[in-house]
N, C-alpha and C positions, 0 to 999 in steps of 0.2 A: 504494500500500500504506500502510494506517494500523497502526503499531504501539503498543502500549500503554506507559503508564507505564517509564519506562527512571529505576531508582534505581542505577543508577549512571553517572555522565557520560564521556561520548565526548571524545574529543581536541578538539580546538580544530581545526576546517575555515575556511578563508578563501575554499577552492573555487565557491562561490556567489556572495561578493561580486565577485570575479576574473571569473565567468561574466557578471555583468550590466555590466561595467565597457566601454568602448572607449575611442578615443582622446580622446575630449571628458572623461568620465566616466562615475558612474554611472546608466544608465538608471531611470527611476523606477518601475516600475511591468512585471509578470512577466504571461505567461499560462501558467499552472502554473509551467515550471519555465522559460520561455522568455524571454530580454528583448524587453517589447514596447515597439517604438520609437516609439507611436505616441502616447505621451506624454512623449515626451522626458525634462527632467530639470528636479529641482529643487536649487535649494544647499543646502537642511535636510543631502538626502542627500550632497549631496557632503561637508559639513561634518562630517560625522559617520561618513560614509565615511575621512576622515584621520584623527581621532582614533583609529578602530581600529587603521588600518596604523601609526602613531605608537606608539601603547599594543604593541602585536604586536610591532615594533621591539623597543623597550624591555624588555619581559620574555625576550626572546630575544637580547640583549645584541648586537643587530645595531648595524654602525658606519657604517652609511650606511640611510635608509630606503628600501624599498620603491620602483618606480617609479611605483608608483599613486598613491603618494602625494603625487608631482610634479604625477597628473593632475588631481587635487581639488586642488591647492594651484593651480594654474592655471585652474579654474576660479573656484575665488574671486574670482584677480584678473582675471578676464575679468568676472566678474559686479559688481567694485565701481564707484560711481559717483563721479562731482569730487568730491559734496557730503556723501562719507561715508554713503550706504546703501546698500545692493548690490541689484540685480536679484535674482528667486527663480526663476523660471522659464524653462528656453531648450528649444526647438521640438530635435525630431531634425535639422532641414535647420538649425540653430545661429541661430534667429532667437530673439530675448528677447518674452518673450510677454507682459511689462509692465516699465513705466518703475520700479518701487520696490518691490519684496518688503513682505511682511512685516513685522511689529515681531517678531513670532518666529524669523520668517528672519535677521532682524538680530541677535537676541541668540544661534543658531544658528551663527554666521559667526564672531560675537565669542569664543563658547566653544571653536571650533576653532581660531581665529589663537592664539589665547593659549595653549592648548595647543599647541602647534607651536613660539612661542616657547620652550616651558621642554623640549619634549621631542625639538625636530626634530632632535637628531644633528648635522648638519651646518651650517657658518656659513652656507650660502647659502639654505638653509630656514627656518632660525631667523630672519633676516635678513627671508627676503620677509615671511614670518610677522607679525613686527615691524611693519614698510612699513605691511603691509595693516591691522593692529589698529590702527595711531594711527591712520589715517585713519578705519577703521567708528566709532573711539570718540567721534569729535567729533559721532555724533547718538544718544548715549545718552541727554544732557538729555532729549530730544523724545519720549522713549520712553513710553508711558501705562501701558501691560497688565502686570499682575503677574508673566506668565509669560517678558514679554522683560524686564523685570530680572533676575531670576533665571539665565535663559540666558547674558546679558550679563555677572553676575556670575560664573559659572563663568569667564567669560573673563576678567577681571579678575585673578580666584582666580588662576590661572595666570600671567599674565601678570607678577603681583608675585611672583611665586613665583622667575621667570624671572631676574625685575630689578628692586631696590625704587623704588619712587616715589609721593614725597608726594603729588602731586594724584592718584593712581590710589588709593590709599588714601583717600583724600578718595570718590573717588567709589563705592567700595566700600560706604561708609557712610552715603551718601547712598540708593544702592540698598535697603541692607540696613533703613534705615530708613525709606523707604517699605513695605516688603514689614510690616515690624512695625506701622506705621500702621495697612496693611488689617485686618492679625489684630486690633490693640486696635478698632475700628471693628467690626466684622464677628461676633465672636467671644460665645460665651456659654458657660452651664455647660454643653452637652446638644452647643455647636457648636464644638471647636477648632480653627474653620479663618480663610483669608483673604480668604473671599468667601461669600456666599448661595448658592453652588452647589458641587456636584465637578464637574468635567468632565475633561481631559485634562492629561498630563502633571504631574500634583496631585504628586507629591513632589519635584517639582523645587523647590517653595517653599523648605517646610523644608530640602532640601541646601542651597539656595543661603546660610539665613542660617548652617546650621551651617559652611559653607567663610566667609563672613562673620567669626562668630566666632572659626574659625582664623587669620585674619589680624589681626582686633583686640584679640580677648580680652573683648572688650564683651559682660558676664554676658547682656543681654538676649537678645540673638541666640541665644545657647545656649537658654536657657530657653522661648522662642516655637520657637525649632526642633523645638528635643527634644519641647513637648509636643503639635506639632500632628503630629508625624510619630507619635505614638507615638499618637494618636487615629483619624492615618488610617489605620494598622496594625490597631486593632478594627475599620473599619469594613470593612475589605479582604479579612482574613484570618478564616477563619468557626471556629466551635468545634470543627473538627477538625484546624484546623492550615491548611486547604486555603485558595489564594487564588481570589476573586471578584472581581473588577476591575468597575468603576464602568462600566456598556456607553454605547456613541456612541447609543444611540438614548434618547436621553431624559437622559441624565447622570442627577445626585443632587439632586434640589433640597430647600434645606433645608426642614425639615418632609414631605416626600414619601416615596417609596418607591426606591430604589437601581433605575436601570434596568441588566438583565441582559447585554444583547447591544448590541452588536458588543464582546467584547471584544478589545483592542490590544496589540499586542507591546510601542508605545512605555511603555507604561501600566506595565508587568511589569518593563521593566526600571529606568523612573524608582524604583521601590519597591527594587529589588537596590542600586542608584544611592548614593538616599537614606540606608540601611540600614547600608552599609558606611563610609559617612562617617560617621554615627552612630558605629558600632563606633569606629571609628580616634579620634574625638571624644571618646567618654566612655570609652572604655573598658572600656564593660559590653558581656561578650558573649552578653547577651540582644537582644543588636541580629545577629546570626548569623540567629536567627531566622526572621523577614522574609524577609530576603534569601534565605535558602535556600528558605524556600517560595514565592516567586516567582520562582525560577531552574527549583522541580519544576515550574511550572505550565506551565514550556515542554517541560518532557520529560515531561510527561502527567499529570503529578495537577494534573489542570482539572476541569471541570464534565462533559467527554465522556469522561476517562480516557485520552483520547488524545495521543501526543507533536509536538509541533507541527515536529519535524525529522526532516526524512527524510533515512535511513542512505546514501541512492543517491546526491542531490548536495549534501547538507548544507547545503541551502536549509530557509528557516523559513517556515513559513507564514503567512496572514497574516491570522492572528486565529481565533476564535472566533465561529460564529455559535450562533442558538436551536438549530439541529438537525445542525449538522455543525462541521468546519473548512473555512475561505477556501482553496480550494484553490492560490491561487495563493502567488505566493513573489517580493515584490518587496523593494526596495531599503530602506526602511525598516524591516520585518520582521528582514531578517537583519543588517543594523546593530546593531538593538535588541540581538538576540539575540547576538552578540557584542560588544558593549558591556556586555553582562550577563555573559557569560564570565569577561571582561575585566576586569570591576570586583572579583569574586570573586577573582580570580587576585591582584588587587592585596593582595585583604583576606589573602589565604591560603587561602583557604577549599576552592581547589583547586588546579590545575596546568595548564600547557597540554597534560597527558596525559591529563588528564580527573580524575576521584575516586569515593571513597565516601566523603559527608562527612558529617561525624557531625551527624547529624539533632538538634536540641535545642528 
């Protein structure tokens, strides 16, 4: 059953992500509503699988976390290596499907330990938490891609949060200063971005340097944050308020035409993400905005009209194609999508009861 446009939000469900979870973790990947084991798992998910039950903890004023959250924080340390980078993928029969993840899986891993450090509840979470982040952090040097700094920097973000420390702030600014690099390099009047293309996860930039800026106060970072996120906001969000997300089949290339489809839950929620650290940032709550219309986009004011969460197992689906929705509902999907809850819920902007929130 597809139902339409839902303006006002439903309770906060966890019952989806619990469905695809077993004792390893979370499985990657649904057929419809079912976990299909037959792609095992990846640490992106599991990483970001803890952040939720952690955040959910948290605004629930729970004094011990969740036990799932033992099971993603055990995975992590099953998936780290001696040398400080972790495995990304393990087989359903628990075999690792390659020696080294990711540079995104790596700044993935980073932004969960560190969250965990400042929010895990309990010393023996916080602790492993801890363990496992000095180790992943000793291969940030080596790190290339704009979007594993930035990941990496969420994790930092947190992790000074946690506990202060000079050479972590040191490398804060190291990060945060590469990411400004690309934008001054990259950047023109017509282009305010970090690169020659959009592709995926694009506001995780700008968060990264505006949590940057909340650590150091260093005007730049504000200023390349604010205005590339406030660029890719026109480029996102169309004249009727409605988001259009950047699709996997062609990305944005600069000079070209915005490709339309596949659009991605991860994408909807980087922009709610982005948006509310803005808010919190400046101040100004023309950053609501955004955020709220890429939170409608999951409850149906999209391009089909339709809600990408179904009322039965409050699983999300997963994406947006040319002529339908992805009918299936895996682990990344509904992460996003309560991660977008989640980050709302922080701003205020609703409650784990749901809301009607004033549209602006």
């Amino acid at each position: 059953m597809e139902i339409d446009y839902l303006p006002v939000y439903p309770p906060l469900h966890l019952d989806h992500l619990e469905r695809l979870s077993d004792s390893t973790g979370i499985i990657q990947h649904a057929l419809h509503s079912v976990p299909d084991p037959t792609h095992g798992y990846s640490i992106d998910d599991q990483a970001r699988a803890l952040i939720v039950h952690l955040a959910h903890a948290h605004f629930t004023g729970a004094n011990h976390p969740a036990p799932l959250a033992y099971t993603f924080m055990s995975f992590l340390r099953h998936a780290a290596n001696p040398d400080g980078t972790f495995h990304n993928f393990l087989s359903y029969s628990r075999q690792w499907l390659d020696e080294q993840g990711s540079e995104d899986s790596h700044g993935r891993a980073l932004w969960a330990l560190g969250y965990a450090t400042r929010y895990g509840i309990e010393r023996g979470m916080i602790g492993a938490a801890a363990d496992l982040f000095d180790v992943g952090k000793a291969h940030i040097d080596s790190l290339r891609w704009p979007r594993s700094w930035a990941f990496s920097l969420f994790g930092v973000y947190h992790r000074l949060k946690a506990a202060p420390d000079d050479d972590l702030q040191s490398v804060a600014r190291t990060l945060a200063g590469k990411l400004v690099d690309c934008f001054e390099v990259a950047s023109g009047p017509d282009w305010l971005w970090f690169e020659d293309e959009l592709t995926y996860c694009n506001a995780k930039l700008p968060a990264a340097l505006l949590l940057a800026y909340e650590l150091t106060g260093e005007p730049r970072y504000l200023e390349v944050g604010t205005a590339s996120l406030a660029w890719l906001v026109g480029v996102l969000i169309n004249d009727d308020g409605e988001l259009r997300l950047v699709g996997q089949d062609g990305w944005y290339k600069r000079g070209g035409v915005k490709a339309s489809f596949d659009e991605q839950c991860v994408d909807a929620q980087g922009l709610i993400e982005a948006s509310v650290i803005a808010l919190r940032v400046t101040g100004l709550t023309s950053w609501r905005r955004p955020a709220i219309a890429a939170f409608d986009w999951f409850m149906g004011r999209n391009v089909h009209g339709v809600s990408l969460i179904d009322p039965v197992t409050w699983g999300c689906f997963d994406g947006i194609t040319a002529t339908r929705l992805n009918r299936n509902m895996g682990a990344e999907s509904i992460v996003c999508y309560l991660l977008a809850y989640l980050d709302l819920i922080g701003a205020g902007i609703v409650t784990l009861e749901g809301a009607v929130p004033q549209r602006v």
